[in-house]
N, C-alpha and C positions, 0 to 999 in steps of 0.2 A: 459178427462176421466182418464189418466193416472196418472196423477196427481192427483187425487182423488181416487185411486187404488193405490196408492205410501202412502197415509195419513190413510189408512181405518183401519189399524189397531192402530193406536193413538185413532181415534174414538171407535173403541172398546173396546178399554182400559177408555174414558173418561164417556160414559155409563153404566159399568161395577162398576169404583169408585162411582158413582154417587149413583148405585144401592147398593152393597155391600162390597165396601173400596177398600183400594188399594191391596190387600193382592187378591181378586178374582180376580182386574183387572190386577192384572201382572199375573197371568196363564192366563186370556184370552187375554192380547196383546202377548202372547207367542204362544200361539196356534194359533192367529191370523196371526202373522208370520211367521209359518208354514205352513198355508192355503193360504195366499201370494205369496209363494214362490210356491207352487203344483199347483195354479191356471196359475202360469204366465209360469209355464213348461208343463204343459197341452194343451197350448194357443197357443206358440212358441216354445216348444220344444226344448229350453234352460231356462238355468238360468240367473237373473240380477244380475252382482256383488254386486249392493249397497243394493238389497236386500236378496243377500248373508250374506255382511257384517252385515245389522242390524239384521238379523236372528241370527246370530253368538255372537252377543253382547249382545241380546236382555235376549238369553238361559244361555249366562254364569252369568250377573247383575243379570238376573231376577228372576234365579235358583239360585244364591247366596241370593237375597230378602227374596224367599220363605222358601231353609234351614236353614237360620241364622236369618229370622224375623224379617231383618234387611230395614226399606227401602231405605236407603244409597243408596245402593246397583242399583237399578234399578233409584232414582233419578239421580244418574252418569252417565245412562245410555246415556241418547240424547247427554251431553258430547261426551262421545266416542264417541257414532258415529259423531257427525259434524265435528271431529277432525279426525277422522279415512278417513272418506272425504276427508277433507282439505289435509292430507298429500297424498292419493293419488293422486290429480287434481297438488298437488305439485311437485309430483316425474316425472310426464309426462309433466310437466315446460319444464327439463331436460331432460331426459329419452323418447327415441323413437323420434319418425319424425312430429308429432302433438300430443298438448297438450288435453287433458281430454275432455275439452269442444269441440273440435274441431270434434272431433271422432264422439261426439255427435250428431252435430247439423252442420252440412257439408253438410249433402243433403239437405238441405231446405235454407243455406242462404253461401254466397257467396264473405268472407271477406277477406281482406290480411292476413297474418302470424301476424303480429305486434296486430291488431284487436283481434286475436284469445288468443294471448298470455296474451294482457291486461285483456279478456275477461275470461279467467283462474284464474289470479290471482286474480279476483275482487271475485271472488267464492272461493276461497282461505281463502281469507280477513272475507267473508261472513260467511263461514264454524266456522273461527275461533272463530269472535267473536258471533255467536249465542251459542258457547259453553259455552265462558264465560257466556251469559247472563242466559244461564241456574244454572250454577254454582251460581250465583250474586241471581237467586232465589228461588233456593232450601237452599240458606246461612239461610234466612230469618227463614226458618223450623228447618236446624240445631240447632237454637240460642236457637227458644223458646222450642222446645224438651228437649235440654240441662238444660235448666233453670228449666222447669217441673221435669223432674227426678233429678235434685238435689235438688231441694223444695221436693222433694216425697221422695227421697231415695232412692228410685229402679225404675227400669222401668217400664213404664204405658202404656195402650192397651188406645189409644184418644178415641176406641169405646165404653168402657164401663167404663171413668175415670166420665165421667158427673152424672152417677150415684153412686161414689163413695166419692170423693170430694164436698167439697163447700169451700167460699170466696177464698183466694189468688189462692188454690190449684186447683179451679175451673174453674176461669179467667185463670192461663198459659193456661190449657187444653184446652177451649175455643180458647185462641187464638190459640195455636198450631195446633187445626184442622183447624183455617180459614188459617192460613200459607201453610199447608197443601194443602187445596183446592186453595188457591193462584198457588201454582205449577203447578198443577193439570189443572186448567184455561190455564194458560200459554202452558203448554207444548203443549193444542190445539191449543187454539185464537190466542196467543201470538206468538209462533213461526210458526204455519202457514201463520197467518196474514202476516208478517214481509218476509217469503216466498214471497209470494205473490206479496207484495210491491216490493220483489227484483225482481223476476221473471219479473214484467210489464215494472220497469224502463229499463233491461234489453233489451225487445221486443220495446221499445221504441228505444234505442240505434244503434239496432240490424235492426231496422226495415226497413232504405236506402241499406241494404246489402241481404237482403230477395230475391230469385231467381226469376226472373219473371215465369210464367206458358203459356207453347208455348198455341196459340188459336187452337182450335179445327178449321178443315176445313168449319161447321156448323159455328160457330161465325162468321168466315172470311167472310161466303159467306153474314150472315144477316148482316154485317156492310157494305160489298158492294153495297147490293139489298139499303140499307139507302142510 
């Protein structure tokens, strides 16, 4: 569940574009970040750093999107934060007496230091490169944006170029919105998926070091009575 309460505002944001571009869906994954972050102090009566962080990146990219128009701006965003990640899970490598993950995930499983450390940097590694890969495909949008407003001349709104343009001028536009929605796909399917994937192989790894759970006096007794 919390894990699904960690993603709920990319889902709102992916609903949002689908419904009325990305221009709505960055004020509602904004606000959804805000609702995030009140629900889970509401709940626990703290805050979560990482969804400190993304609250904090989410309002400066995002507010940067909305005042400058720009969608740059908020595609850089999952960037920063997987990197904003990475370098914390990196700093407590070094820094303090357990690393990142260990702080995390210590009451439930039961590894050496060595285990924990490798176990840090594989999240490290992980953080890094889903940034790149965000990068590698919001590039795709970049390109053919670029190419559109230099065949145009000035800058073009992808919402209402379909009805302005035809042939060459039509096709960029086209494509630049499916590039567009490429990211868009991605920043759900794509990097949740790929979560996912990392998280299970993880619990797979992780899984010989899992704490056993003492028996209740009740089990004792019905394995006996067997």
């Amino acid at each position: 569940m919390k894990f699904l309460f960690d993603f709920f505002p990319i889902l709102l944001f992916f609903i949002a574009y689908k419904l009325y571009g990305i221009y709505v869906a960055t004020a509602v994954a904004i606000a959804a970040s805000f609702l995030q972050v009140t629900l889970y102090w509401l709940k626990h009566r703290r805050f979560e750093k990482m969804h400190l962080v993304t609250l904090g990146l989410i309002v400066l990219l995002g507010g940067a999107t909305l005042l400058l128009q720009n969608k740059a701006f908020f595609m850089w965003k999952p960037t920063a934060v997987n990197w904003a990640f990475a370098l914390a899970f990196l700093l407590t490598q070094f820094i303090g007496d357990k690393p990142l993950v260990e702080r995390m995930m210590s009451h439930a499983i039961d590894a050496p230091t060595t285990v924990w450390r490798r176990l840090n940097i594989s999240w490290v590694s992980f953080f890094i490169l889903m940034g790149f890969a965000n990068l590698y495909v919001a590039n795709f949008y970049f390109q053919t944006e670029a190419a559109l407003f230099s065949a145009a001349g000035h800058e073009v709104d992808l919402t209402t170029c379909q009805q302005m343009f035809q042939g060459q001028l039509l096709d960029l536009c086209n494509h630049a919105r499916e590039m567009e929605n490429n990211w868009v796909n991605f920043k759900l399917f794509g990097m949740l998926g790929l979560t996912v994937l990392f998280v299970i192989g993880q619990s797979v790894y992780l899984a010989k070091h899992m704490k056993q759970q003492p028996e209740s006096p009740k089990q004792t007794e019905q394995e006996n009575e067997a």
